[in-house]
TORPA-4810 file (N, C-alpha, C, O; in nm, 3 decimals):
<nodes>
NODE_1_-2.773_8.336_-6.669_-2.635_8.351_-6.690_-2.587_8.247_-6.791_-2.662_8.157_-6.829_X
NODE_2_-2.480_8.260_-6.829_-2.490_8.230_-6.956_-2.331_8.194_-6.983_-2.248_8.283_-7.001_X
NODE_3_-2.302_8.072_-6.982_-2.145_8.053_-6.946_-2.094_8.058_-7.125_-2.184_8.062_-7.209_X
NODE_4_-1.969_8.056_-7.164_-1.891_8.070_-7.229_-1.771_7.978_-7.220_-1.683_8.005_-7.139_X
NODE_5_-1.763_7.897_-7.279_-1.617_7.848_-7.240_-1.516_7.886_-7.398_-1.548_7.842_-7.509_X
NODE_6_-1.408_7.965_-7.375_-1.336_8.001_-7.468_-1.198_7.916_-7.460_-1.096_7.968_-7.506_X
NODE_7_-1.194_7.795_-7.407_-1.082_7.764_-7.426_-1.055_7.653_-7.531_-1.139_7.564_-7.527_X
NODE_8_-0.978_7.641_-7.606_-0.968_7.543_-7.776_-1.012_7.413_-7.761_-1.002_7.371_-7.646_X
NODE_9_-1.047_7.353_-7.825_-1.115_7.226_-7.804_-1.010_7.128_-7.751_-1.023_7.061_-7.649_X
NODE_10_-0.905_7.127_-7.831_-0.753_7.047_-7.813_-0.788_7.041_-7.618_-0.844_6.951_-7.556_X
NODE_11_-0.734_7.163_-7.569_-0.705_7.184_-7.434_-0.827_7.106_-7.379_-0.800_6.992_-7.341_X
NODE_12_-0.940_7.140_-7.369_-1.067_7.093_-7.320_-1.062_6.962_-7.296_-1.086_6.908_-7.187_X
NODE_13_-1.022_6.892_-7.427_-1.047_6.751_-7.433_-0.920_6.724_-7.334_-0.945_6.642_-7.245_X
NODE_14_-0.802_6.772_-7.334_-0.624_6.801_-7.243_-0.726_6.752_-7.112_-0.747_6.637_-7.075_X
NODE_15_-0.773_6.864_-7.063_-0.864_6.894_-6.963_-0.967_6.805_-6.886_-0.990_6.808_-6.765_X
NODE_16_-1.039_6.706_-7.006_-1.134_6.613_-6.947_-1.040_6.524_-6.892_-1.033_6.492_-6.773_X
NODE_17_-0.943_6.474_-7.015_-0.900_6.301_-6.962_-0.814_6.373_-6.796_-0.837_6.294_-6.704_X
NODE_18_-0.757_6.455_-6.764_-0.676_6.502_-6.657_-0.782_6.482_-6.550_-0.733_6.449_-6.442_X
NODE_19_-0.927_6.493_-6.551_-1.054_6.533_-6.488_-1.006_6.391_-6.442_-0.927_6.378_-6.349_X
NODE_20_-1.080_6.239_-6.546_-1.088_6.111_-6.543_-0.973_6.105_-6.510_-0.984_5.999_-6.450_X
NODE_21_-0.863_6.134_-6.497_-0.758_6.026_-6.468_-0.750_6.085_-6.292_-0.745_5.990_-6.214_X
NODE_22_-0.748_6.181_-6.245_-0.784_6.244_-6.132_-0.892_6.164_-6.052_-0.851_6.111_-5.949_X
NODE_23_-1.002_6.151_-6.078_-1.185_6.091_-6.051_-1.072_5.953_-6.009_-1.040_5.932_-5.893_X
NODE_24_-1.023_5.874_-6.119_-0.985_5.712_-6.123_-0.910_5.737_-6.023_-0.944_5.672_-5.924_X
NODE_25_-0.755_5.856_-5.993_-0.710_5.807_-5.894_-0.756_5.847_-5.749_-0.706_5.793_-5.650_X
NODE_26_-0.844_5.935_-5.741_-0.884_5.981_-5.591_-0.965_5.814_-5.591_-0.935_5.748_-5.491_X
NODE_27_-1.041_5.761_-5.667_-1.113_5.657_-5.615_-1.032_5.496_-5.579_-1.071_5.393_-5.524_X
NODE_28_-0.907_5.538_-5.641_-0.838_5.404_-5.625_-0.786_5.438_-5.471_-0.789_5.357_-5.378_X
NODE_29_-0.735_5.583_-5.464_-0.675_5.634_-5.322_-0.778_5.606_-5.195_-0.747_5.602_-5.076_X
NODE_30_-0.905_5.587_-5.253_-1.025_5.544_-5.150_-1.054_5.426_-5.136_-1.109_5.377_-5.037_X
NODE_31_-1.020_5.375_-5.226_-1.008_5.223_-5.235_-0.943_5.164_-5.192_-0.969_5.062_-5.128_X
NODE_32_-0.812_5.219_-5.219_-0.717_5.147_-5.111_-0.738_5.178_-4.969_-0.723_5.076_-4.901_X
NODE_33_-0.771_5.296_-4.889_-0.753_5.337_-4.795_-0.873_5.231_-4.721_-0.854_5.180_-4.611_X
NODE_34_-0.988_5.212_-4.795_-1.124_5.133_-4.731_-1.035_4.977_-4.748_-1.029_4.911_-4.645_X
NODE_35_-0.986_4.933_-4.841_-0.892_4.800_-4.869_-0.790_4.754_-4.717_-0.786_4.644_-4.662_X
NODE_36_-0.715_4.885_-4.681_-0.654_4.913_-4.571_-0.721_4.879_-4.455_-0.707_4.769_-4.401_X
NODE_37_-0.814_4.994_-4.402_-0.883_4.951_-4.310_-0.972_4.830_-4.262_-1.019_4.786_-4.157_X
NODE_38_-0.971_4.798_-4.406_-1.027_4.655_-4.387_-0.926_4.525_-4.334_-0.937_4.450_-4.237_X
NODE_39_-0.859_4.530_-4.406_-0.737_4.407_-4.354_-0.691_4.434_-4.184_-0.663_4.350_-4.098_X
NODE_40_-0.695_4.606_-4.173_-0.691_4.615_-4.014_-0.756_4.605_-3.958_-0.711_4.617_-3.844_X
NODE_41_-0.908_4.576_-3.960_-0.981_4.516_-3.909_-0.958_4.318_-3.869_-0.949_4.252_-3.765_X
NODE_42_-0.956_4.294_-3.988_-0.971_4.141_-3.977_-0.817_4.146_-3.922_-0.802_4.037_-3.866_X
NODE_43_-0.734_4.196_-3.913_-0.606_4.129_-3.855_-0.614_4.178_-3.667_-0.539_4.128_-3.583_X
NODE_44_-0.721_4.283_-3.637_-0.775_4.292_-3.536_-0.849_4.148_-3.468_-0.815_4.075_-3.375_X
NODE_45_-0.961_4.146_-3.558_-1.053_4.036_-3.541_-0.986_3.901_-3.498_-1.024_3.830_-3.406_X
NODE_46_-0.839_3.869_-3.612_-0.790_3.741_-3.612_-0.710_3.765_-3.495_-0.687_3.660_-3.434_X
NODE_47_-0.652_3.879_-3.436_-0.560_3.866_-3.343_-0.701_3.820_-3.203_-0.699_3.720_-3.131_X
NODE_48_-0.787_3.908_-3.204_-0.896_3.833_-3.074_-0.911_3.742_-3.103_-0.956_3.685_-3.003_X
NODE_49_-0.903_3.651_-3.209_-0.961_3.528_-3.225_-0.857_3.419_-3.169_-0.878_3.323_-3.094_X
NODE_50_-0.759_3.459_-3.219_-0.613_3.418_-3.133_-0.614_3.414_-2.986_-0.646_3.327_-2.905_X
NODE_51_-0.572_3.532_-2.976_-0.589_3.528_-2.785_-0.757_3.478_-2.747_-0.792_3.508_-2.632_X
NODE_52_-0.828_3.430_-2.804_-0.923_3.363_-2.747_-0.945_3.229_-2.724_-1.010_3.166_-2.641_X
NODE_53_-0.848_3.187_-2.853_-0.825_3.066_-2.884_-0.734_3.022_-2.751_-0.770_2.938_-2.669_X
NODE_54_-0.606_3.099_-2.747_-0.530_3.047_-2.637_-0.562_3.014_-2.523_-0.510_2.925_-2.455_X
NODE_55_-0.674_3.099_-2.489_-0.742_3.128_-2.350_-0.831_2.978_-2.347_-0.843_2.896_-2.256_X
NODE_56_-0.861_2.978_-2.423_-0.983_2.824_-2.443_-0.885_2.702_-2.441_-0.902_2.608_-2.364_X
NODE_57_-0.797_2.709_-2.516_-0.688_2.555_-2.497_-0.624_2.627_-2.355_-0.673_2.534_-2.291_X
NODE_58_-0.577_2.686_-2.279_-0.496_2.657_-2.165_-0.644_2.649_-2.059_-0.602_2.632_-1.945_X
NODE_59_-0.756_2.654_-2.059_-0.889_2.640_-2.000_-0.933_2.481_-1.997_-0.977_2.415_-1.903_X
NODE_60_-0.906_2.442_-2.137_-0.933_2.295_-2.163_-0.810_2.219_-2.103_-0.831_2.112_-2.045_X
NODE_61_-0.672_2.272_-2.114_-0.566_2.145_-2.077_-0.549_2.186_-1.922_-0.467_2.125_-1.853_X
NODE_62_-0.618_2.279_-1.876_-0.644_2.238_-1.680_-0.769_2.132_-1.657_-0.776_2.056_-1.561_X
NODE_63_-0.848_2.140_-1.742_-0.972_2.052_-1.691_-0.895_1.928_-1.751_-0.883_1.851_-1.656_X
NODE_64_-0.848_1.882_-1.841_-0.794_1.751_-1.873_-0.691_1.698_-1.738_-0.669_1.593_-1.677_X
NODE_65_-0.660_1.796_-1.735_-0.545_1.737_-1.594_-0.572_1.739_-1.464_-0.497_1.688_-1.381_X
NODE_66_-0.715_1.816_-1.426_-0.826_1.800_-1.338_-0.894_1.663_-1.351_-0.918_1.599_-1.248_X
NODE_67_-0.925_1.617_-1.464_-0.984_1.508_-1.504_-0.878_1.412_-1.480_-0.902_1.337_-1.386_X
NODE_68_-0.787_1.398_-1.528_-0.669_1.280_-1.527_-0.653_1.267_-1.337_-0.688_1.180_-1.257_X
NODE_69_-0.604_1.361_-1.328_-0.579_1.402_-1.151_-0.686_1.306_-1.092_-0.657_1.210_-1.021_X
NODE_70_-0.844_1.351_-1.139_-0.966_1.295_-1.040_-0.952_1.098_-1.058_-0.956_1.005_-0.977_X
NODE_71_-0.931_1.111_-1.259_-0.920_0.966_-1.283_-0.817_0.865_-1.164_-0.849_0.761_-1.106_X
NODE_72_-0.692_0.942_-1.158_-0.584_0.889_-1.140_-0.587_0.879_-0.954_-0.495_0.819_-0.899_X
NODE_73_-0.688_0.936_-0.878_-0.730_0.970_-0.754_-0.807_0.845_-0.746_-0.776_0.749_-0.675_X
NODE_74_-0.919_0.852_-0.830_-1.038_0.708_-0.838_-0.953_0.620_-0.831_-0.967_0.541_-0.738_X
NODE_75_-0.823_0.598_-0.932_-0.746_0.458_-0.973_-0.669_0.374_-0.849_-0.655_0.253_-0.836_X
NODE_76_-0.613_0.522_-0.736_-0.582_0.524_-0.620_-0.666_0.432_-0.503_-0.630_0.340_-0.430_X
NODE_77_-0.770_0.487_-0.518_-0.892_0.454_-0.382_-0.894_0.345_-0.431_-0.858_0.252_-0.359_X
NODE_78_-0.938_0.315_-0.575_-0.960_0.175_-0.562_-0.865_0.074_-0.524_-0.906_-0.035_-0.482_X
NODE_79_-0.763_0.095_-0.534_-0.647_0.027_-0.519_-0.637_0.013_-0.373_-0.638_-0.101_-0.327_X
NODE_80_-0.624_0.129_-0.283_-0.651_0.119_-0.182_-0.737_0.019_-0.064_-0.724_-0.044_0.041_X
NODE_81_-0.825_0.055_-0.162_-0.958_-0.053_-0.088_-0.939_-0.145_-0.121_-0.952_-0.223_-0.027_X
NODE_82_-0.896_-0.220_-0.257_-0.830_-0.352_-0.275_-0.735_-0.413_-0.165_-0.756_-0.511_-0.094_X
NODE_83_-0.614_-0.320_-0.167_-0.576_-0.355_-0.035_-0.593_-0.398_0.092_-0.549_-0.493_0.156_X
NODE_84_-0.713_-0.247_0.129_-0.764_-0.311_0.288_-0.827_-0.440_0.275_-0.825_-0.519_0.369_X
NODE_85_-0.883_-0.468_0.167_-0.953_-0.605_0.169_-0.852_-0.731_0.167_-0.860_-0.840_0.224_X
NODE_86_-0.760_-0.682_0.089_-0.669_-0.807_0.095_-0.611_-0.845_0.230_-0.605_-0.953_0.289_X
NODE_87_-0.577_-0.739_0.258_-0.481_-0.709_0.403_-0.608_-0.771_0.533_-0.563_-0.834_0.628_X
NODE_88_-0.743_-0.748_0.525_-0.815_-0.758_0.633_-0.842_-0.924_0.591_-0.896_-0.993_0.678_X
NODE_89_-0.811_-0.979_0.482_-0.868_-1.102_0.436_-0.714_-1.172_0.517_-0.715_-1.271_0.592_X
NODE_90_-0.606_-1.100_0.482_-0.437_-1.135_0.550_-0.413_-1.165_0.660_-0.324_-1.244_0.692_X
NODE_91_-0.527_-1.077_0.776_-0.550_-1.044_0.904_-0.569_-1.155_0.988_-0.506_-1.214_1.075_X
NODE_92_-0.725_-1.167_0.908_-0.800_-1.294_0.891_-0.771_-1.421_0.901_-0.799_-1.490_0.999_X
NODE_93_-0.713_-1.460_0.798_-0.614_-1.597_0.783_-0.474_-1.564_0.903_-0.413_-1.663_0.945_X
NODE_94_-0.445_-1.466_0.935_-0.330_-1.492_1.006_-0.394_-1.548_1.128_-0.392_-1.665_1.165_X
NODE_95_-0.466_-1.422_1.198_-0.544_-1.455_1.322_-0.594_-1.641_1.328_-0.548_-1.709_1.420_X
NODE_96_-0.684_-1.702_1.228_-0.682_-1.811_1.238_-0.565_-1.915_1.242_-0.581_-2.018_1.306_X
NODE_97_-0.456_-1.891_1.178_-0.353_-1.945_1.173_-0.285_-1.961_1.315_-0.247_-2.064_1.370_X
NODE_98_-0.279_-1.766_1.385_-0.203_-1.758_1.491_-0.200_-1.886_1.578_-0.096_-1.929_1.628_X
NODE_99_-0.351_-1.960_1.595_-0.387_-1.987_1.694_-0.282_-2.163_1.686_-0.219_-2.226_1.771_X
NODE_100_-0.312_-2.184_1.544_-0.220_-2.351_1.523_-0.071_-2.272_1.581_0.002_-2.321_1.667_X
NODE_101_-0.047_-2.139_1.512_0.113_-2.124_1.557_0.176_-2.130_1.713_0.277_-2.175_1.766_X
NODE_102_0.063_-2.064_1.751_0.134_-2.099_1.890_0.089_-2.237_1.935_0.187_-2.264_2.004_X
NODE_103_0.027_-2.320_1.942_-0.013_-2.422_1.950_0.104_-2.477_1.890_0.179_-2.506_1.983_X
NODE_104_0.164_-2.509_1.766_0.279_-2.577_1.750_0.353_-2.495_1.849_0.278_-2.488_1.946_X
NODE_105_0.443_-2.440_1.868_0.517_-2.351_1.917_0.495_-2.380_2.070_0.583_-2.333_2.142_X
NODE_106_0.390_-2.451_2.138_0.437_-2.493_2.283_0.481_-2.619_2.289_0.560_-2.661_2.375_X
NODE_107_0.426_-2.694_2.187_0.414_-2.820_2.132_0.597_-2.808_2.147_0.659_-2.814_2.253_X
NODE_108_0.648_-2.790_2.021_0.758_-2.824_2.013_0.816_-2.788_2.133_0.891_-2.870_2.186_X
NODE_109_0.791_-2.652_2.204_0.913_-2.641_2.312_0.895_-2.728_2.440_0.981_-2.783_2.509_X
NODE_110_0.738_-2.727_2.455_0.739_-2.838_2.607_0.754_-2.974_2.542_0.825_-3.050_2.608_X
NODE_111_0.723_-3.003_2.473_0.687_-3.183_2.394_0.812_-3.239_2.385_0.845_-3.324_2.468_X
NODE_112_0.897_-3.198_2.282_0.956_-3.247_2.174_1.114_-3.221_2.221_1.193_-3.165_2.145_X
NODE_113_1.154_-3.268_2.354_1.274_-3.226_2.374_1.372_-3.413_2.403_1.353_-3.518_2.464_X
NODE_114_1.471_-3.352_2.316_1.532_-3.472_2.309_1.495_-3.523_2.206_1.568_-3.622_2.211_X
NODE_115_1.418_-3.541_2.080_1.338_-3.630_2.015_1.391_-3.531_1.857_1.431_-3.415_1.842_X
NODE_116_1.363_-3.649_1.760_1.349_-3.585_1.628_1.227_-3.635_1.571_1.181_-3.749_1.579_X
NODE_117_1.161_-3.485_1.483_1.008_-3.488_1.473_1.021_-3.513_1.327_1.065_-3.410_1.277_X
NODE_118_0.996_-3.635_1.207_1.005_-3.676_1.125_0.847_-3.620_1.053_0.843_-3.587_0.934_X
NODE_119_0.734_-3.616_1.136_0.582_-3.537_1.050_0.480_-3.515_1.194_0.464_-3.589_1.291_X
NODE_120_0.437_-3.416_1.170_0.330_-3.409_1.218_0.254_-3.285_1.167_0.280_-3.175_1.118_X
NODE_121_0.105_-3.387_1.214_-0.007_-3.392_1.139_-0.087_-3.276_1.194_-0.056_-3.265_1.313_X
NODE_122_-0.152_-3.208_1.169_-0.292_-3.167_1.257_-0.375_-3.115_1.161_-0.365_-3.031_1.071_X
NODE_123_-0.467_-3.192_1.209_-0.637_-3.205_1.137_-0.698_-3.073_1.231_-0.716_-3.088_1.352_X
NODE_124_-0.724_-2.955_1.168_-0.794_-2.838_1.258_-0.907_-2.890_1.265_-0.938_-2.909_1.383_X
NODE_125_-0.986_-2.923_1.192_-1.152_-2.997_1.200_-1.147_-3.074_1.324_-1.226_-3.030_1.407_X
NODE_126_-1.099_-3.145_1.351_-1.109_-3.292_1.447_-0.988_-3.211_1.534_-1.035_-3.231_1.646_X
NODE_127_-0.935_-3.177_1.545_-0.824_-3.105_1.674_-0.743_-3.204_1.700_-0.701_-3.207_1.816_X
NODE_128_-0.703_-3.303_1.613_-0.614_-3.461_1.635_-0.492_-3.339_1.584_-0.497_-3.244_1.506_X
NODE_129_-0.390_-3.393_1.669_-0.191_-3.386_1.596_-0.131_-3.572_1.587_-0.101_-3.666_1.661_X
NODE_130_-0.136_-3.558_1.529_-0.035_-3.728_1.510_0.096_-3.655_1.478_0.119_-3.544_1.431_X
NODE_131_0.178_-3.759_1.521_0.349_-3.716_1.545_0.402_-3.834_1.561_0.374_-3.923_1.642_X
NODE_132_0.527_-3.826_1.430_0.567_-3.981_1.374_0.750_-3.889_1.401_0.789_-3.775_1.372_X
NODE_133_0.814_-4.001_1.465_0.997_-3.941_1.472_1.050_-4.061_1.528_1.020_-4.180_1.519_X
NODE_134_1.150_-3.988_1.597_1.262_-4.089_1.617_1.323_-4.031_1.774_1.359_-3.915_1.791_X
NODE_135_1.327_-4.122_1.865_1.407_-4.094_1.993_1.541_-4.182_2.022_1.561_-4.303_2.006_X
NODE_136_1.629_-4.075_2.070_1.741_-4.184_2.106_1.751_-4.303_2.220_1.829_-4.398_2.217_X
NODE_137_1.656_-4.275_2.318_1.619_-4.328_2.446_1.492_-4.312_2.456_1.424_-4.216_2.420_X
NODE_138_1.460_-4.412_2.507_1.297_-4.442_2.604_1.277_-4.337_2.695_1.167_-4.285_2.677_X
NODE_139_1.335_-4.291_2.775_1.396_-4.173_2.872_1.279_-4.042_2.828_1.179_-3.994_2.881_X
NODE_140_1.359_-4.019_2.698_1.278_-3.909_2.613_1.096_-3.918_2.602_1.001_-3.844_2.627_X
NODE_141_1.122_-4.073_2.541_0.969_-4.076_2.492_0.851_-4.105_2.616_0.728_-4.100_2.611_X
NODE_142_0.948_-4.138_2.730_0.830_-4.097_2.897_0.821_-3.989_2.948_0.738_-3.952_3.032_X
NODE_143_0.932_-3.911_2.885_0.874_-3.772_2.935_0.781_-3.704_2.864_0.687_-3.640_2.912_X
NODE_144_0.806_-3.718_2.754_0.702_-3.655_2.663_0.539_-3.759_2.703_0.439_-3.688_2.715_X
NODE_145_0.524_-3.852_2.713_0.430_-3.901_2.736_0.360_-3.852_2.865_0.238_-3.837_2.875_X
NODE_146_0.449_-3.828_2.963_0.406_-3.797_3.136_0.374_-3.622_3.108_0.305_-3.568_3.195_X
NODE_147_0.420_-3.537_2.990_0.375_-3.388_2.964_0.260_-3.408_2.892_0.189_-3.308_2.900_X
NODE_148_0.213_-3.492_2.829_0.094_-3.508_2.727_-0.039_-3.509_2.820_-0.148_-3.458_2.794_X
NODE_149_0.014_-3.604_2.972_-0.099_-3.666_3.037_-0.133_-3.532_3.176_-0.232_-3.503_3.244_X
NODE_150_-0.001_-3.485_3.165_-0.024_-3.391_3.302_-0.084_-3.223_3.244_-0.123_-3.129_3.314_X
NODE_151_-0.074_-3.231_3.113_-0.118_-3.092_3.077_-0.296_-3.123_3.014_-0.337_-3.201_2.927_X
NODE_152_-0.360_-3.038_3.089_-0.508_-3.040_3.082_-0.569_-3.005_2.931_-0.684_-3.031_2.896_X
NODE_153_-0.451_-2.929_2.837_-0.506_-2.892_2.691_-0.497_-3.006_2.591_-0.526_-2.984_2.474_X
NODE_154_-0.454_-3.136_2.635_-0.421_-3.242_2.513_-0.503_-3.407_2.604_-0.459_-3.477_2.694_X
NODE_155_-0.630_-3.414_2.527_-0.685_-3.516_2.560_-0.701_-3.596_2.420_-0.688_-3.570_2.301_X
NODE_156_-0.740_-3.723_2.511_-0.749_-3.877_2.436_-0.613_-3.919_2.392_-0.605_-3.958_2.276_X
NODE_157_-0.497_-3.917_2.470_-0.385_-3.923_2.434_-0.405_-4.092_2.373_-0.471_-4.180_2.428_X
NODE_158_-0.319_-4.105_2.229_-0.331_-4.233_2.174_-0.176_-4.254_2.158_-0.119_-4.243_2.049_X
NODE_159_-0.101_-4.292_2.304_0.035_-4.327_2.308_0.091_-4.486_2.274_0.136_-4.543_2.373_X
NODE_160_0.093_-4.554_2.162_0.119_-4.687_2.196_0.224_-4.739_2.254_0.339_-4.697_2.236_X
NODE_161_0.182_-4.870_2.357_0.321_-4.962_2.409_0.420_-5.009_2.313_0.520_-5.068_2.355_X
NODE_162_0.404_-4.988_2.185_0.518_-5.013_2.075_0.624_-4.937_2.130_0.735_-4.984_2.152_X
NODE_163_0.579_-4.773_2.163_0.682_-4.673_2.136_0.780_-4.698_2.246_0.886_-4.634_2.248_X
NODE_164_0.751_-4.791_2.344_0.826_-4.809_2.455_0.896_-4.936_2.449_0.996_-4.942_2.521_X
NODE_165_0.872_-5.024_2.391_0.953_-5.188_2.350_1.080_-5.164_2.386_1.115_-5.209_2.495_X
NODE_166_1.174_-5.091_2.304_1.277_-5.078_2.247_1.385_-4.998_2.408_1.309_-4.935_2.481_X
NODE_167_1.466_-4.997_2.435_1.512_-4.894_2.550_1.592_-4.797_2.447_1.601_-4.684_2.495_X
NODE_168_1.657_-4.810_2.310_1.731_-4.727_2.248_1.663_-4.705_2.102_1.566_-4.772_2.066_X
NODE_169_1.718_-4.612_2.028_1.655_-4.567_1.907_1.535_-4.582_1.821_1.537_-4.641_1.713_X
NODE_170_1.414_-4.520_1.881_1.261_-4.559_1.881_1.232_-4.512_1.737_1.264_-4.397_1.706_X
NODE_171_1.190_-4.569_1.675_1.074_-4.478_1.571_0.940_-4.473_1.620_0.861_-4.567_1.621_X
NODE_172_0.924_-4.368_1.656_0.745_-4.337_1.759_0.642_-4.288_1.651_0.666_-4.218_1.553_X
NODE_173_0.535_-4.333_1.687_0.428_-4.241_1.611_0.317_-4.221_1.772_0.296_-4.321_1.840_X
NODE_174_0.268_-4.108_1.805_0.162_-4.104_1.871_0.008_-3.979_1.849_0.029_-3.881_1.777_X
NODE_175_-0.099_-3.992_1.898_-0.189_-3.859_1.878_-0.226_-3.844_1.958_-0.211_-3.929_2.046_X
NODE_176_-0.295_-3.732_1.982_-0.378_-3.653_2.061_-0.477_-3.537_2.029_-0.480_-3.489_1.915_X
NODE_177_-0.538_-3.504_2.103_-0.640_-3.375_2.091_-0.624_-3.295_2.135_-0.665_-3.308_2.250_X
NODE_178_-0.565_-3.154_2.115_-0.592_-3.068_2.145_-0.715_-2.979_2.205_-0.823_-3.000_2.150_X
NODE_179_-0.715_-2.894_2.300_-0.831_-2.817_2.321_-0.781_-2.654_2.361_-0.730_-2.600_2.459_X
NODE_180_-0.818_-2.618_2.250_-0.778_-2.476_2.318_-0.869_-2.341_2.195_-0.860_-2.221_2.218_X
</nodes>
């Protein structure tokens, strides 16, 4: 078979560039459309990448505040236990203390009546109280002497006959030992 083309050259050539300019735009129309789908892809991609991202920082700022929480728990206990130690060390020293407190504390209420107590001493090592004051009467300073001798917890009483010279306004010093 045996084609013929009878149409004028003018037209033909009309004819090709219409061909090419057709070819150029169906391929730009494909081009864009693959151009298209592409950017909707990656704006797919970037949006998962996004919500993945978010998911990973609100994942990380619970474990930071899990972490701070545990830190800030540790910072606690220790503190705590600082405490009991201080407090059992508080205990400690009080309990030893208690024992001079009430010990002063009968002292002054059975001892020391009538009398003003200017120092006294007590050596816990050696269990000595020395006690230096002032009485208005002799009166005072035999009673306190006759409670020193009749109570069984205060030996080696060291009362001197100085403290008795005087019948009015004594300056006394005397010691003793405690036992208790």
């Amino acid at each position: 078979m045996l084609r013929t083309n009878l149409i004028p050259p003018e037209q033909k050539e009309r004819l090709r560039w219409k061909n090419y300019y057709q070819n150029i735009i169906s391929s730009g129309f494909i081009l864009f459309l693959l151009i298209l789908v592409f950017i909707i892809s990656l704006a797919g991609i970037l949006l998962f990448i996004h919500f993945k991202y978010l998911s990973i920082e609100n994942k990380i700022t619970i474990e930071q505040s899990r972490i701070i929480q545990t830190e800030s728990y540790k910072d606690l206990e220790k503190k705590i236990i600082n405490l009991n130690k201080n407090l059992a060390d508080f205990r400690k020293t009080q309990n030893q203390k208690s024992n001079i407190y009430s010990l002063l504390d009968n002292i002054s209420s059975s001892l020391f009546v009538g009398v003003t107590v200017y120092s006294l001493d007590v050596n816990r090592t050696a269990k000595l109280i020395t006690v230096s004051g002032f009485s208005p009467t002799r009166e005072n300073l035999l009673a306190i002497k006759n409670n020193l001798e009749t109570n069984p917890n205060y030996k080696d009483i060291d009362f001197p006959l100085s403290n008795l010279a005087n019948p009015q306004n004594i300056n006394f010093r005397f010691s003793f030992i405690y036992e208790r």
